[in-house]
C-alpha positions in Angstrom: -12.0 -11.4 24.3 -10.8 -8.1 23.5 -13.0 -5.0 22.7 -12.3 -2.2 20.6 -12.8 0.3 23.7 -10.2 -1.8 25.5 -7.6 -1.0 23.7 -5.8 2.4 25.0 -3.3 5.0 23.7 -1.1 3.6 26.2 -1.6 0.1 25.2 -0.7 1.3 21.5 1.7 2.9 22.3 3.3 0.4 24.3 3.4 -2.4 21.2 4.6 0.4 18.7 7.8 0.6 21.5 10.5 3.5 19.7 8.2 3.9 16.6 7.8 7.7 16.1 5.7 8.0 13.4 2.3 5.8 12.3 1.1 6.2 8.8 -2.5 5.2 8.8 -4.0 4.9 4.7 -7.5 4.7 4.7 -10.1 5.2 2.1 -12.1 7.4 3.5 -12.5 11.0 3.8 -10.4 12.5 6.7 -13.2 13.8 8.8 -14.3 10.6 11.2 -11.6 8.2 9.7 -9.5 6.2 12.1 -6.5 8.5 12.3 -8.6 11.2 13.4 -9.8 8.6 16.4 -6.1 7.8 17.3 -4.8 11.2 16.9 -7.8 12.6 19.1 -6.7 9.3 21.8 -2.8 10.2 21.5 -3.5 14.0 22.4 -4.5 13.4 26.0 -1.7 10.8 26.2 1.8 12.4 26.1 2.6 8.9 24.0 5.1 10.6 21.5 3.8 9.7 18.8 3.1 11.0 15.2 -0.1 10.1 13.0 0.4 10.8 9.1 -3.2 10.1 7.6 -3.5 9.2 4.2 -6.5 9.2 2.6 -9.2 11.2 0.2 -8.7 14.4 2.3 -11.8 16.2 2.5 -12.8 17.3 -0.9 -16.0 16.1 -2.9 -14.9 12.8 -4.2 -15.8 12.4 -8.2 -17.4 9.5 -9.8 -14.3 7.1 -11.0 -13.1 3.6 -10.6 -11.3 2.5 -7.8 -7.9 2.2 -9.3 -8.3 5.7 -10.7 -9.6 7.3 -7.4 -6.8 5.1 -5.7 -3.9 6.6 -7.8 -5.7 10.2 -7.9 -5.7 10.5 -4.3 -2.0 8.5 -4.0 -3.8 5.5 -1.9 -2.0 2.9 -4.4 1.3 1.2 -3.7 3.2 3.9 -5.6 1.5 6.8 -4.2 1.9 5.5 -0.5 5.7 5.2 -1.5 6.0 8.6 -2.3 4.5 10.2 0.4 6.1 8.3 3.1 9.7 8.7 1.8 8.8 12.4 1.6 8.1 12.7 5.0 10.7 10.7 6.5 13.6 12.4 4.5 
């Protein structure tokens, strides 16, 4: 069975082949999220690889729904959209 501390930057890497850029979205602030982990992992493997976090950044987040918080901080479908094609073009 495989652990979560098994699986290296290089063994990422290796599955993601040519892709350049990982977009992780995560609902979370950015301090401590996953991207932060994998970007810290990638920077002492020279892997080649970009990671585009998006999530609630890290401003107080303000009492709201879920759909509301999700299209405030572009975390739902159409938001994710945007941003992505932003950054590729």
């Amino acid at each position: 069975m495989t652990k979560i501390t098994d699986i290296t930057p290089e063994k990422i890497a290796d599955l993601l082949g040519d892709i350049e850029k990982i977009y992780i979205v995560e609902e979370c602030v950015t301090g401590g999220c996953l991207a932060s982990k994998i970007a810290l992992d990638f920077s002492t493997y020279d892997s080649g690889k970009k990671i585009i976090a998006i999530n609630l950044g890290n401003e107080i987040i303000p009492s709201a729904s879920v759909g509301e918080l999700m299209k405030r901080y572009s975390l739902d479908a159409e938001g994710i959209v945007y941003y992505i094609t932003k950054t590729i073009l």
